[in-house]
C-alpha positions as CSV (number, residue, x, y, z in Angstrom):
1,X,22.7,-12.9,-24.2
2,X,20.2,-15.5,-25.5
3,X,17.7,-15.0,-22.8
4,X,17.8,-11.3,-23.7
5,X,17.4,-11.6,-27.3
6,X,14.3,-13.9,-26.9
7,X,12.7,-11.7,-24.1
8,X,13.4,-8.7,-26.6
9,X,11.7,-10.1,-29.4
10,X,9.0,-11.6,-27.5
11,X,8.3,-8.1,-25.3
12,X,7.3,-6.8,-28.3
13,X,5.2,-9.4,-29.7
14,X,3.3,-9.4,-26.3
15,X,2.9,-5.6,-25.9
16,X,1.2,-5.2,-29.4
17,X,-0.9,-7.9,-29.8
18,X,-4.0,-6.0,-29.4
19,X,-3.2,-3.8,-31.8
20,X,-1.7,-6.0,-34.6
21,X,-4.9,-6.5,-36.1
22,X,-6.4,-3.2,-35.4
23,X,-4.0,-0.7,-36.1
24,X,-3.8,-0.1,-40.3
25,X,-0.5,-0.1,-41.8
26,X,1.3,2.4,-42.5
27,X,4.5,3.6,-44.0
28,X,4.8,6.7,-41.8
29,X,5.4,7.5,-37.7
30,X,2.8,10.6,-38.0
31,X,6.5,12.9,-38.5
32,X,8.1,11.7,-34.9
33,X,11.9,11.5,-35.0
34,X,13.3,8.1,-34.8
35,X,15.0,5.0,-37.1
36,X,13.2,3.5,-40.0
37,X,13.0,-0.1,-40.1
38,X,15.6,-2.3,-40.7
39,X,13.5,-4.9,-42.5
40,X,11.2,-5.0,-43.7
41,X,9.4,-7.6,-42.4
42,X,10.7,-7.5,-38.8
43,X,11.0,-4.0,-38.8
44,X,13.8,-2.8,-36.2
45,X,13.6,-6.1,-34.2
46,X,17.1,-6.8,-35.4
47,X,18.0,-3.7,-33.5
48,X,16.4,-4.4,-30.5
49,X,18.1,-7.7,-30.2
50,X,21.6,-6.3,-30.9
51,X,20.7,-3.9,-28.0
52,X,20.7,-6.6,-25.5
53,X,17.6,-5.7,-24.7
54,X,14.1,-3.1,-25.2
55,X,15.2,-0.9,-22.8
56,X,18.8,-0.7,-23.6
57,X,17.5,0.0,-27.3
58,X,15.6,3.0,-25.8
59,X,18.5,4.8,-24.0
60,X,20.3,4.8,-26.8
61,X,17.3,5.9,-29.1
62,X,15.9,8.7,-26.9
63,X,19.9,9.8,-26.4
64,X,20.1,9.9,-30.2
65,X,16.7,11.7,-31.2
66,X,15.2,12.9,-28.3
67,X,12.2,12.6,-25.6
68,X,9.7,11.8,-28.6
69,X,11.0,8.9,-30.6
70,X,9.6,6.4,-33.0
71,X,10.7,2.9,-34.6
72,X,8.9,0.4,-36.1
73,X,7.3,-3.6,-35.4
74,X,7.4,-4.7,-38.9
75,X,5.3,-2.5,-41.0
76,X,4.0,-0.6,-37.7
77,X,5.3,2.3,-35.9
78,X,5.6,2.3,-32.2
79,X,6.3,5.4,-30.0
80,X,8.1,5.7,-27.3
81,X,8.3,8.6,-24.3
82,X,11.6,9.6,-22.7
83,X,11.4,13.1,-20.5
84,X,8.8,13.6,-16.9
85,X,7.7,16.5,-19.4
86,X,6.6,14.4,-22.5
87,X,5.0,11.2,-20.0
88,X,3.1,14.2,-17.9
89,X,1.4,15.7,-21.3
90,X,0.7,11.9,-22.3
91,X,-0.7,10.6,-19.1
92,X,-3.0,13.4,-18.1
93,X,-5.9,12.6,-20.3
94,X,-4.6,8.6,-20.4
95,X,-4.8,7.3,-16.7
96,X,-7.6,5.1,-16.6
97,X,-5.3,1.6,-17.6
98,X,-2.6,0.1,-15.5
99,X,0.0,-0.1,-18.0
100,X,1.7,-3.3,-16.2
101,X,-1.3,-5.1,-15.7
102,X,-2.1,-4.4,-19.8
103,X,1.1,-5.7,-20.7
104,X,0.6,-9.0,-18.4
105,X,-2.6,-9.4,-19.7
106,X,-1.3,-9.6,-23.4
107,X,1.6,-11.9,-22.4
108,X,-1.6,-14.4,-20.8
109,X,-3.1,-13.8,-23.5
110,X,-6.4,-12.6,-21.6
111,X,-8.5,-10.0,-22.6
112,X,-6.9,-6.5,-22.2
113,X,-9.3,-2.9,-21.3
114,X,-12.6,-3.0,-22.1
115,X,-14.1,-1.2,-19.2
116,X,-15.7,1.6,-19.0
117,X,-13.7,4.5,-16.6
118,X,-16.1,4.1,-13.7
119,X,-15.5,0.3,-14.1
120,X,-11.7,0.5,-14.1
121,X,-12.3,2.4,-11.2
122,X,-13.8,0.5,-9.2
123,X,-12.1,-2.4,-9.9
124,X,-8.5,0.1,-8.7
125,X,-10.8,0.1,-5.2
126,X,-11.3,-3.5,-5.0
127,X,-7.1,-3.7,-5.6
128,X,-6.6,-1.5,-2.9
129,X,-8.7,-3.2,-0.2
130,X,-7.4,-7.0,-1.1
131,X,-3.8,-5.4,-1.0
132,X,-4.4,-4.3,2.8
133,X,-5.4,-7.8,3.3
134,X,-2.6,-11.2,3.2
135,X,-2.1,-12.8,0.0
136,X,-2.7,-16.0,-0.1
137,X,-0.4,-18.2,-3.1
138,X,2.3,-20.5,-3.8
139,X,5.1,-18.7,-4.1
140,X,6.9,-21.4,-6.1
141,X,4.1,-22.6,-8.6
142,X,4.1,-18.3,-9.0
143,X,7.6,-18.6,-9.7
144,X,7.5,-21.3,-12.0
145,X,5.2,-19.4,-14.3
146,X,6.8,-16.4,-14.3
147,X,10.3,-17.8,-15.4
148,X,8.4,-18.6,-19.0
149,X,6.5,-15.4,-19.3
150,X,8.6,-13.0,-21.7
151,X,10.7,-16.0,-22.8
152,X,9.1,-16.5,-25.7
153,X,5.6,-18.3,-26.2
154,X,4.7,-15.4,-28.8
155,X,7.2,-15.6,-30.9
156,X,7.2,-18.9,-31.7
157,X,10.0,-20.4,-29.9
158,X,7.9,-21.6,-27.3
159,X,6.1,-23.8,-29.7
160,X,9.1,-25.4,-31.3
161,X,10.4,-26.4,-27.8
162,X,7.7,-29.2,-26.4
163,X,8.5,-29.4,-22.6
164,X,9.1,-26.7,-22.0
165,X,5.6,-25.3,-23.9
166,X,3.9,-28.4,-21.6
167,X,6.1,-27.2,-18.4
168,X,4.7,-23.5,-18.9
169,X,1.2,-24.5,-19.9
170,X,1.0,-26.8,-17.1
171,X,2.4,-24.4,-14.3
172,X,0.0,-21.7,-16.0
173,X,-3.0,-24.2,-15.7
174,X,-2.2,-25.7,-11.8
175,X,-2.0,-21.9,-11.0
176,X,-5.5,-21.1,-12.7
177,X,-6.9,-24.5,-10.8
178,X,-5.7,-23.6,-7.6
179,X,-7.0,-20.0,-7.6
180,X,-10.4,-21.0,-9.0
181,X,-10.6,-23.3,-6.0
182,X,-10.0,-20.9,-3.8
183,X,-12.5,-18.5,-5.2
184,X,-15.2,-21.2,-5.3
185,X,-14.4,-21.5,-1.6
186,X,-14.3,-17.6,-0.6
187,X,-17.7,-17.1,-2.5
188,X,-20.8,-16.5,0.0
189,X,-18.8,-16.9,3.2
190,X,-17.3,-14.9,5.9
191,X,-13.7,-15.8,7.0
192,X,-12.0,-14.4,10.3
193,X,-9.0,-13.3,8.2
194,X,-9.3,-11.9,4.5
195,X,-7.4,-12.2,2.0
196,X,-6.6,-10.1,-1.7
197,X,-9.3,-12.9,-3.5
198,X,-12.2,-12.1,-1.0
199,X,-12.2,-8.0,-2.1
200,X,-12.7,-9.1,-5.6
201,X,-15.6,-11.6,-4.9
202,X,-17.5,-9.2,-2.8
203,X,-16.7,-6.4,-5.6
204,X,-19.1,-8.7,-8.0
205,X,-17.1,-9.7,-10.6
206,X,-17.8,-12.5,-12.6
207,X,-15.5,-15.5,-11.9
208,X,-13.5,-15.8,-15.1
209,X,-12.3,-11.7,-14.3
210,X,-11.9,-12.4,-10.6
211,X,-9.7,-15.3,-12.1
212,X,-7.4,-12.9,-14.0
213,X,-6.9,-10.1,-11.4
214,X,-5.9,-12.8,-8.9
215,X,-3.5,-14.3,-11.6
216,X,-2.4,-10.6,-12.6
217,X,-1.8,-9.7,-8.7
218,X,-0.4,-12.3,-7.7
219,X,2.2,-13.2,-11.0
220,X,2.9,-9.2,-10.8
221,X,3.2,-8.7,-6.9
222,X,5.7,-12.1,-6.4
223,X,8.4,-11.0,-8.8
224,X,8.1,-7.0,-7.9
225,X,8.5,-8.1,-4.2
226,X,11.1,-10.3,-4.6
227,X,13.3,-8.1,-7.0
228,X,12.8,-5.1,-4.7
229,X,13.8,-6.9,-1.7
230,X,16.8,-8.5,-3.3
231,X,17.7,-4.9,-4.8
232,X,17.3,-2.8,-1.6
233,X,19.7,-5.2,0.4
234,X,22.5,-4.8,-2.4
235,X,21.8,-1.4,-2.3
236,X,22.4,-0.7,1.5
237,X,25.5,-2.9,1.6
238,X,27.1,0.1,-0.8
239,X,26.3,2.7,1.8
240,X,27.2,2.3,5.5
241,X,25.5,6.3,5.9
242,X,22.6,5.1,4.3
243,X,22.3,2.0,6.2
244,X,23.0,3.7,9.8
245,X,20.5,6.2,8.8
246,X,17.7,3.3,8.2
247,X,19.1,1.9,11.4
248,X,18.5,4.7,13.8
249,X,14.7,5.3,12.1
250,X,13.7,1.6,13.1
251,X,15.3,1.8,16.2
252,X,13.3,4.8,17.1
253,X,9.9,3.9,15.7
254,X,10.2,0.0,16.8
255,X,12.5,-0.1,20.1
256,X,12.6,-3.3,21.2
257,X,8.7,-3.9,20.2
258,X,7.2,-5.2,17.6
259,X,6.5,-4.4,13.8
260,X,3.0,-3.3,13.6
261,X,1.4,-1.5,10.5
262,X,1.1,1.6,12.6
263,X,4.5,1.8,13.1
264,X,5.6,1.1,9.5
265,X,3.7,4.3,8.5
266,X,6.0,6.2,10.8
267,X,8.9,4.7,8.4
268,X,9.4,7.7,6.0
269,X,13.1,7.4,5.7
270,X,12.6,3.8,4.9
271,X,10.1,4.7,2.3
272,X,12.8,6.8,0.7
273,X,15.4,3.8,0.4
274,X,12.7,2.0,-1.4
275,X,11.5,4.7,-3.7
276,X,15.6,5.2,-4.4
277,X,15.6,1.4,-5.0
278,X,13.0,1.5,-7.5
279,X,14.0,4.3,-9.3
280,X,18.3,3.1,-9.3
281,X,17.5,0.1,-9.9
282,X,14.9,1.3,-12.7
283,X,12.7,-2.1,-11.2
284,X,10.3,-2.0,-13.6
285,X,11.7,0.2,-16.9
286,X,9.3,0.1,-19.6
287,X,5.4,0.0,-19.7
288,X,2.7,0.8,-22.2
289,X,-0.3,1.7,-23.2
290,X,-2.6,2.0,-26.5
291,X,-3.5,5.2,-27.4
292,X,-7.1,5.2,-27.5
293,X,-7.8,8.5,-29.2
294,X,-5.9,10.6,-31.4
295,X,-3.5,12.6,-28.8
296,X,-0.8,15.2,-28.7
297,X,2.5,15.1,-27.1
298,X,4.6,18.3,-27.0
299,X,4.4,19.5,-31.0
300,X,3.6,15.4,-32.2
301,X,0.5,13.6,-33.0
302,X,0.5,10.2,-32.3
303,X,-2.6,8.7,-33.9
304,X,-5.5,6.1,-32.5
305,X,-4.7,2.8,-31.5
306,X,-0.7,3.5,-31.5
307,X,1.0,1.6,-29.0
308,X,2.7,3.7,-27.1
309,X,5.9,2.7,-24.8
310,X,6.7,4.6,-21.5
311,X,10.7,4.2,-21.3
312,X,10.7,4.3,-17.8
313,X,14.4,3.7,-17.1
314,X,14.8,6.0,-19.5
315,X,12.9,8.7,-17.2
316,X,14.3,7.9,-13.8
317,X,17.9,8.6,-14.9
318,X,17.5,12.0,-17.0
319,X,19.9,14.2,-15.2
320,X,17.5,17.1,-15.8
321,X,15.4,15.3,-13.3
322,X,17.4,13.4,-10.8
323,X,21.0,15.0,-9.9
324,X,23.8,12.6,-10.0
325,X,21.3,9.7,-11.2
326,X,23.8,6.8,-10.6
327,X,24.1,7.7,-7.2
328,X,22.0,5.7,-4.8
329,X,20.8,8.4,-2.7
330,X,17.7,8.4,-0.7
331,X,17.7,12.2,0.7
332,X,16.3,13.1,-2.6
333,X,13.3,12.2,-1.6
334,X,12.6,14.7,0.9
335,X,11.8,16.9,-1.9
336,X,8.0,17.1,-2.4
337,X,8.5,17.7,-5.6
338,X,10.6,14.5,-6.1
339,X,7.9,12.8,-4.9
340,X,4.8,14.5,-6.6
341,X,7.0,12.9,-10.0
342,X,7.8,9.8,-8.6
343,X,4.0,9.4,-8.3
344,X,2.7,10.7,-11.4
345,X,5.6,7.6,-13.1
346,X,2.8,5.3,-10.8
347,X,5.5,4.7,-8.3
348,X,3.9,5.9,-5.5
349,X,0.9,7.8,-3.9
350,X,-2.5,7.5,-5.8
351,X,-1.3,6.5,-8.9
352,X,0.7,3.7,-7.3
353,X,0.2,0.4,-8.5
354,X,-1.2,-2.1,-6.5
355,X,1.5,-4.8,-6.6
356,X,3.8,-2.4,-5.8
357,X,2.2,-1.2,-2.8
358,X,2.0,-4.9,-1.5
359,X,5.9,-5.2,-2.5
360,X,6.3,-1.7,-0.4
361,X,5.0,-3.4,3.0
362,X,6.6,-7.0,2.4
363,X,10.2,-5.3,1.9
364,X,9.6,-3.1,4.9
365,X,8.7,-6.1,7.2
366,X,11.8,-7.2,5.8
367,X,14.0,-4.5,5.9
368,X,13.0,-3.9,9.3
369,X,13.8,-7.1,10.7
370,X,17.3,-7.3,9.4
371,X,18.6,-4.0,10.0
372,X,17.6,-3.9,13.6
373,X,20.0,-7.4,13.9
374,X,22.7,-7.0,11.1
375,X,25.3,-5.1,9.4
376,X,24.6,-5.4,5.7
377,X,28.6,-5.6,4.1
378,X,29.2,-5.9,0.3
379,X,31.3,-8.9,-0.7
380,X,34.3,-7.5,-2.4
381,X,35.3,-7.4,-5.5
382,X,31.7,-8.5,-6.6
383,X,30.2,-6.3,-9.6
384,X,26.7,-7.0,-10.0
385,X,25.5,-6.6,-13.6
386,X,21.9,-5.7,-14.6
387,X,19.2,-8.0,-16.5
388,X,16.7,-5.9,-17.8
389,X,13.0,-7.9,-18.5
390,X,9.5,-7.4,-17.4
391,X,11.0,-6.4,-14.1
392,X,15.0,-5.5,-14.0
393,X,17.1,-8.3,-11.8
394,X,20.8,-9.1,-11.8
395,X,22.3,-11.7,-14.3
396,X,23.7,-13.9,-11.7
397,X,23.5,-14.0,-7.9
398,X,24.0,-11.0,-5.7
399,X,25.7,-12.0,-2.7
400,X,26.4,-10.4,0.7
401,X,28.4,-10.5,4.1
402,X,26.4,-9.9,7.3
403,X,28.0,-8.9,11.1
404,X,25.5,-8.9,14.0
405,X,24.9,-5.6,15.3
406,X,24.5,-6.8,19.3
């Protein structure tokens, strides 16, 4: 419960940073339903914390007043989205920012936007081409990092605590050295196999923002892998139909050959597993973005420079959306329609983020290399409770049982 009361507080800290200073105060959330603070200095902090954690404070909030809601970080409002409907009239004219990598960049405290649109666009190119590529990092060191990020270095608490500050700055430093070599290396040579670092250095970037985009990739694309893997394997132990399904599709697309990328194109079942993993699991629940002009969202204004939070595990378990919603159930996803939303949330197609995309291929390699050999089996009596952060994980290990399969 500690953990999640620091990561609360310090979520919220990092997500509006860049509009602390920016944003005038005000006394009023431009008329949108929600809970005024409850101090007056923290605002509805204290709320959040009691919650266990953000998005457990936006179910219950969006439950109470609706798809539109507002509270408040101190003496500024924040607004929060809830329904497919509300996020489709909000993104439309608001799609040009990554709203993971703009919360990651807060949290490194490195400079968020600024780009133009064509900019941002061609910077989303340069994503996709390293992401076809290997990434090249050390997964531990990534690791290391990521364990401090949301655990409080804005808040304060970081600061009162001296190793651990000089752990995380450290970590955060050999990571930046070690990239930076890498990119001095890459620069003005040709290599026989590419990695995600060489699209950005041919993409002429300056080095300090080929520097961030590796350290936002890679930070972002290690713990979304991981968590997606771990969650897909405790999902399949729960359903041996789901499983034999999964089964039979790798069977028939691999045989006894290898896994090529060809093949794994062929893998649309297994694509549905992991979009049902993603959106059970609710893998990454909350993102944001800053409203950069005044905008309308079903009858509310929300006004400039409002931060403005997409409750995304809020979204991927409205009923009104996704029948049954607890239910881990991949067929839904033969739906076009299903899909054509599950891409407009960014969690697949066009709009897909690139670290998720990368996570998408790793967990297939992996996926199909244990199914073909194993029988996935839950361990019983083992209840696996949720974590939610940055990205959503379990409190304490997940554990399974394994039978060979020939």
């Amino acid at each position: 419960m500690l953990d999640f009361a620091i990561f609360a507080v310090t979520f919220l800290l990092a997500l509006v940073a860049a509009v602390l200073y920016l944003y005038p105060a005000s006394r009023q959330a431009a008329g949108i339903p929600g809970i005024t603070p409850t101090e007056e200095k923290d605002g509805n902090l204290p709320d959040i914390v009691n919650s266990g954690s953000l998005h457990e404070f936006l179910v219950n909030l969006h439950e109470r007043y609706g798809p539109v809601v507002s509270f408040w970080f101190g003496r500024r409002p924040v607004v929060s989205l809830g329904t497919v409907d509300v996020l489709k009239q909000h993104i439309n004219p608001n799609k040009t920012v990554d709203p993971f990598e703009t919360m990651l960049k807060s949290l490194l405290r490195y400079q968020s936007g600024g780009g133009t649109v064509s900019e941002n666009y061609a910077r989303k190119k340069l994503y996709e081409n390293g992401v076809t590529d290997s990434l090249q990092s050390n997964f531990a060191l990534l690791l290391k990092v990521w364990s401090e990020i949301g655990k409080g270095f804005l808040d304060g608490s970081l600061d009162k605590n001296t190793p651990r500050k000089k752990q995380y700055e450290d970590a955060l430093m050999q990571l930046e050295s070690i990239l930076k070599k890498i990119i001095k290396e890459r620069k003005g040579r040709n290599f026989s196999q590419r990695i995600f670092i060489d699209s950005l250095v041919q993409g002429n970037l300056n080095d300090q923002q080929i520097l961030e985009d590796s350290m936002i990739f890679s930070l972002a694309s290690c713990i979304i892998t991981a968590k997606l893997c771990t969650w897909a394997i405790c999902f399949l132990t729960t359903s041996e139909e789901v499983q034999k399904k999964l089964y039979e599709e790798i069977d028939q697309v691999f045989g006894k050959g290898p896994i090529t990328p060809e093949k794994i194109e062929q893998l649309r079942y297994c694509r549905q597993v992991l979009c049902e993993t993603v959106r059970t699991a609710k893998l990454t629940p909350v993102s944001a973005r800053l409203q950069d002009v005044e905008g309308k969202v079903d009858k509310f204004i929300i006004p400039r420079e409002t931060l403005v939070l997409y409750a995304l595990g809020v979204v991927l378990q409205d009923p009104s959306t996704w029948p049954s919603p607890c239910k881990f159930d991949p067929d839904r996803f033969d739906d076009e329609s299903i899909m054509k939303t599950f891409s407009m949330l960014g969690f697949s197609g066009t709009q897909e983020c690139p670290e998720l995309r990368f996570a998408y291929m790793v967990t297939t390699v992996l996926l199909s290399v244990l199914v073909r050999r194993l029988h996935l089996l839950p361990v019983e009596g083992q209840v696996i409770e949720t974590k939610y952060e940055l990205v959503t994980s379990s409190k304490e290990e997940a554990w399974i049982t394994v039978s060979k399969r020939y």
